[in-house]
Backbone as JSON Lines, residues from 0, in Angstrom:
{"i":0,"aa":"X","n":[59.46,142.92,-29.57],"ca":[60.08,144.21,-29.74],"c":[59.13,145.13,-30.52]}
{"i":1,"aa":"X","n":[58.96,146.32,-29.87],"ca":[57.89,147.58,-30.33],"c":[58.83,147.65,-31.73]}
{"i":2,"aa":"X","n":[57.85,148.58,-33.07],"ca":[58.83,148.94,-33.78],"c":[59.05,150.52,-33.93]}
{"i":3,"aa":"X","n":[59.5,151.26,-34.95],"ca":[59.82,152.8,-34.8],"c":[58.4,153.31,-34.7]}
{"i":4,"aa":"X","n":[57.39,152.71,-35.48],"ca":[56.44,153.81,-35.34],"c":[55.6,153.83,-34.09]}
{"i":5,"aa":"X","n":[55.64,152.37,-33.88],"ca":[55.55,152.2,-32.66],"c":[55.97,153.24,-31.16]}
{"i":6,"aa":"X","n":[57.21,153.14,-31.12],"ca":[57.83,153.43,-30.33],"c":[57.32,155.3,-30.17]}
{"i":7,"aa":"X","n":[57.39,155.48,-31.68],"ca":[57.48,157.33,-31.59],"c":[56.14,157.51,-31.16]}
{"i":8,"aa":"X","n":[55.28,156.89,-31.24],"ca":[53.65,156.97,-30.55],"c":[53.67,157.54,-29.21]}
{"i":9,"aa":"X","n":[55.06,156.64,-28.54],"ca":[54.81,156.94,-26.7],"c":[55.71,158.32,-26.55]}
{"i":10,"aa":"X","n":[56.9,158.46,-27.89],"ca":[57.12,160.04,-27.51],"c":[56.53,161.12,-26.98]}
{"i":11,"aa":"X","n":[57.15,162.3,-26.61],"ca":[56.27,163.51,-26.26],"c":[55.54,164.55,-27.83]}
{"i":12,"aa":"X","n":[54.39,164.67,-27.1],"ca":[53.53,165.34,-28.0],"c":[54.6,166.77,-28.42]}
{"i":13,"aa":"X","n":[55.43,167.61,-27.43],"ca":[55.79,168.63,-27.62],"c":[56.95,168.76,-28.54]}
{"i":14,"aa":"X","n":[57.59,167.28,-28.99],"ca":[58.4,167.1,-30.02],"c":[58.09,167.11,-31.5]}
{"i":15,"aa":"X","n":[56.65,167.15,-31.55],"ca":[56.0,166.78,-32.62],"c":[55.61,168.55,-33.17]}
{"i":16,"aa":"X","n":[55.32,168.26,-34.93],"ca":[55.19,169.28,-35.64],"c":[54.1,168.88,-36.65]}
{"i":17,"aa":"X","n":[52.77,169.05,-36.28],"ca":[51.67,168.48,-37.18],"c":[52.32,166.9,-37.2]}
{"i":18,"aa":"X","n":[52.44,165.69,-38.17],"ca":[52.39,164.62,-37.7],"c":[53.77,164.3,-38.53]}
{"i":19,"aa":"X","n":[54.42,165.35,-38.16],"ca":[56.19,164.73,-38.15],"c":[57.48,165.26,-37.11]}
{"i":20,"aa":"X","n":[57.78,164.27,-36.64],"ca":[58.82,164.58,-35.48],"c":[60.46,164.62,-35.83]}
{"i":21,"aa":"X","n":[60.94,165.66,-35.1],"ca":[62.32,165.76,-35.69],"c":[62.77,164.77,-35.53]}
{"i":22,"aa":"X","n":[62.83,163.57,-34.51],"ca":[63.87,162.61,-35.17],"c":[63.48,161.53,-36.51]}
{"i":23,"aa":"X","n":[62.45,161.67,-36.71],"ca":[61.89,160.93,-38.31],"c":[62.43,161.91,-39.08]}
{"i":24,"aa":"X","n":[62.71,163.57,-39.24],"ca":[63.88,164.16,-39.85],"c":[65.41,163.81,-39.69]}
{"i":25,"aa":"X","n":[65.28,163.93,-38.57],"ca":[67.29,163.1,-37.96],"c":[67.1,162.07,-38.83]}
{"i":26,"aa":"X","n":[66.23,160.75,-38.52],"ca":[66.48,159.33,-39.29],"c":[66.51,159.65,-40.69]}
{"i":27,"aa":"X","n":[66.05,160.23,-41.46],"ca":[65.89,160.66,-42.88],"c":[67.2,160.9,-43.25]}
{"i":28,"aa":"X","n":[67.43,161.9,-42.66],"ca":[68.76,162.21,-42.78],"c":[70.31,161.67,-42.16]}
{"i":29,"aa":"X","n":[69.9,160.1,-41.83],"ca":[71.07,159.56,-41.36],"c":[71.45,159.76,-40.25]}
{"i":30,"aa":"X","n":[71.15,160.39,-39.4],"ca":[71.93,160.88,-38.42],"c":[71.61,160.38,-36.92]}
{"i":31,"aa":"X","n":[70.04,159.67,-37.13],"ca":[69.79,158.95,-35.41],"c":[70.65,158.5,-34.75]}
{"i":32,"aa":"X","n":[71.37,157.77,-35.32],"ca":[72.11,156.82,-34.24],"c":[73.19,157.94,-33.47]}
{"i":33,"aa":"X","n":[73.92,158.84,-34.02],"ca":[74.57,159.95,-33.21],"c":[73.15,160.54,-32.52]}
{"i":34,"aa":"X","n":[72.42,161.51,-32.81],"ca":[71.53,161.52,-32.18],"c":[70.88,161.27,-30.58]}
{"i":35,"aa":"X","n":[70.4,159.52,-31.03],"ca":[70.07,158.59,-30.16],"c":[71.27,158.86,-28.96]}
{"i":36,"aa":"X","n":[72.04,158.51,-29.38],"ca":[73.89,158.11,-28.28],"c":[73.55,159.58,-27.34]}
{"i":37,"aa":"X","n":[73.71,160.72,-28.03],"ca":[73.77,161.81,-27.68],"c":[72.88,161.78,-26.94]}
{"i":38,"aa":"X","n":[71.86,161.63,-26.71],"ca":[70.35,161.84,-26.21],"c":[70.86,160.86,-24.93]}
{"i":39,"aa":"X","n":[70.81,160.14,-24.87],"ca":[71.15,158.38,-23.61],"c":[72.36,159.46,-22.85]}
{"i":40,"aa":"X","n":[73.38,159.35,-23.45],"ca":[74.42,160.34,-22.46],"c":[74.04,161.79,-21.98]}
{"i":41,"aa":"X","n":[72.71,162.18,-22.35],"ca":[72.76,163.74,-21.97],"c":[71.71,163.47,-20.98]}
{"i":42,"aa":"X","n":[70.85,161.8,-20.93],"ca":[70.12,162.04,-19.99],"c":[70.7,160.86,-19.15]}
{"i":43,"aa":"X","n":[71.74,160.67,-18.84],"ca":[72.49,160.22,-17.96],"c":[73.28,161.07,-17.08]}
{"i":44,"aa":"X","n":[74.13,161.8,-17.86],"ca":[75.11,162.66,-17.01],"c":[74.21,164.2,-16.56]}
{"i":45,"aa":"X","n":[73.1,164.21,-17.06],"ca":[71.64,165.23,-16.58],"c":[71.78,165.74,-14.94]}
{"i":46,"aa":"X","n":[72.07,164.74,-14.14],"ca":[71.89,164.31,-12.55],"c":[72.98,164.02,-11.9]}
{"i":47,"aa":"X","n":[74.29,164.44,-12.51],"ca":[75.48,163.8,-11.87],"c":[75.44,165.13,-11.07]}
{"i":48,"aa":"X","n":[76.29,164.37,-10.13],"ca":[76.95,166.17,-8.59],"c":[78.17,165.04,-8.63]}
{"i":49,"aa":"X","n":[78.74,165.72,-8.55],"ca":[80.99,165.77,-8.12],"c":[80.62,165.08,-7.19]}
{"i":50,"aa":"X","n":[79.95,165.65,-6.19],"ca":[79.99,165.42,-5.07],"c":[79.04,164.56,-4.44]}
{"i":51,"aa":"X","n":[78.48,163.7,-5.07],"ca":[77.55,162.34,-5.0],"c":[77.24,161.33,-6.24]}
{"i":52,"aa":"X","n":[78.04,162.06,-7.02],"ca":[77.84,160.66,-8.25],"c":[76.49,161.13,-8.78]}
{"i":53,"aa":"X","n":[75.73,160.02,-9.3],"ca":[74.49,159.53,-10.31],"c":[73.74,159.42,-8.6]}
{"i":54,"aa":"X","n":[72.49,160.6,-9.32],"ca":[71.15,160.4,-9.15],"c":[70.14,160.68,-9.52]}
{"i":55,"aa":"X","n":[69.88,159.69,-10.62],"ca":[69.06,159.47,-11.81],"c":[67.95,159.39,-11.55]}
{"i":56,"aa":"X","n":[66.98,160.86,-12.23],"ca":[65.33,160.45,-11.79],"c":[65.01,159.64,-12.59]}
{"i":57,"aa":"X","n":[63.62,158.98,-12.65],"ca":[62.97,158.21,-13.59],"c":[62.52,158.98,-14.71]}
{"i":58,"aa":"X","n":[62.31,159.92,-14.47],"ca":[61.94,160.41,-16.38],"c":[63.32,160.42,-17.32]}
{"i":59,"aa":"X","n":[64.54,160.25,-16.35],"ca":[65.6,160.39,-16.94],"c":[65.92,159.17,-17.35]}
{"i":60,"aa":"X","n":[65.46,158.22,-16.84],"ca":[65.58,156.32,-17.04],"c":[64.73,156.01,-18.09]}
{"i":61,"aa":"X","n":[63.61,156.8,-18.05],"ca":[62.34,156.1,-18.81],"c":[62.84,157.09,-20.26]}
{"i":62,"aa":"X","n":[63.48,157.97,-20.58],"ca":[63.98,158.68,-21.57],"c":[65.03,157.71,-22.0]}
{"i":63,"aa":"X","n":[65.9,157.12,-21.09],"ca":[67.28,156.29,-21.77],"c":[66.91,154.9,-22.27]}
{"i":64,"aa":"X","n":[65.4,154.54,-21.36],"ca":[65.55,153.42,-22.41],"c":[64.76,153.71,-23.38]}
{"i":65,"aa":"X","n":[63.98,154.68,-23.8],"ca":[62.79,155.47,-24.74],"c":[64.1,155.22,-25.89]}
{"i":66,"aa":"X","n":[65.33,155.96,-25.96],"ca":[65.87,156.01,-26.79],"c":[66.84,154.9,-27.28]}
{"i":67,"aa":"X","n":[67.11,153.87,-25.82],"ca":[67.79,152.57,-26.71],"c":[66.82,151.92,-27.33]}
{"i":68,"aa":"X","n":[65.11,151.77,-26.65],"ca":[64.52,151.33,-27.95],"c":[64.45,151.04,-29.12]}
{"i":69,"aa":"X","n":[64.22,153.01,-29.49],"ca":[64.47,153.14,-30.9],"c":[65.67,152.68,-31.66]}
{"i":70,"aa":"X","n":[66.91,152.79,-30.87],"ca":[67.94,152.62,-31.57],"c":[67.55,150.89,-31.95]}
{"i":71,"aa":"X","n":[67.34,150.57,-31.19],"ca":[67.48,148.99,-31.55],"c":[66.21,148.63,-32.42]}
{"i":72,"aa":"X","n":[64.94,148.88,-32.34],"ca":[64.14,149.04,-33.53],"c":[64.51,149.71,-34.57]}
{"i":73,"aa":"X","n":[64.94,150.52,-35.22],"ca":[66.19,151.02,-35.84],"c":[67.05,150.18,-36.49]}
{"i":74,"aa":"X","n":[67.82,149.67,-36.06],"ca":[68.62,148.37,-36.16],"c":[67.94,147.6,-36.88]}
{"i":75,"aa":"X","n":[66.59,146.89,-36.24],"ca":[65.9,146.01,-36.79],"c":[65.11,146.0,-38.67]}
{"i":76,"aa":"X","n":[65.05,147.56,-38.02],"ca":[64.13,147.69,-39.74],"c":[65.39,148.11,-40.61]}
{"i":77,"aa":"X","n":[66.68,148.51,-40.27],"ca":[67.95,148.28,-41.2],"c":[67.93,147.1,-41.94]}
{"i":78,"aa":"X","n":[68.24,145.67,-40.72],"ca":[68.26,144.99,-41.63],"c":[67.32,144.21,-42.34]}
{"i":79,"aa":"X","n":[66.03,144.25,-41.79],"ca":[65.11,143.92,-42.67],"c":[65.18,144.08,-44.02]}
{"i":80,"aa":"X","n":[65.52,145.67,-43.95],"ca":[65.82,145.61,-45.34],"c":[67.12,145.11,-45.9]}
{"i":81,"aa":"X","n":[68.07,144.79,-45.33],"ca":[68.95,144.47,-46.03],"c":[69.01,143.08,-46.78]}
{"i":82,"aa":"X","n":[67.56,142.41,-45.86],"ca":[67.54,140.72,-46.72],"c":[66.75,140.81,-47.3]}
């Protein structure tokens, strides 16, 4: 398993602000995991039609698991610290 800093490496450059990215602000401030959720459902339901269901491009796939990643690296360095 990649870890966060890892992971934010393969992010997009255009998220970035000199060498800090808003969600290392979101995480600071508690708030990734809403965030994260938010992000997975907005690039899921991105491609829905009424009238054909889900048809999900791949940048929209390669974004949902970009962000369960993190969540779950995330997870990991939680409890690291917690033992």
């Amino acid at each position: 398993m990649k870890t966060w800093d890892e992971l934010m490496q393969e992010g997009s450059a255009h998220y970035r602000t000199d060498s800090i990215q808003l969600l290392d602000l979101v995480r600071a401030a508690g708030k990734f995991r809403d965030a994260a959720l938010f992000n997975i459902m907005k690039y899921a339901f991105r491609n829905y039609k009424s009238d054909r269901g889900y048809n999900l491009l791949d940048h929209d796939l390669t974004k949902i698991i970009h962000y369960a990643e993190l969540l779950r690296a995330d997870a990991a360095e939680a409890q690291r610290k917690e033992e």
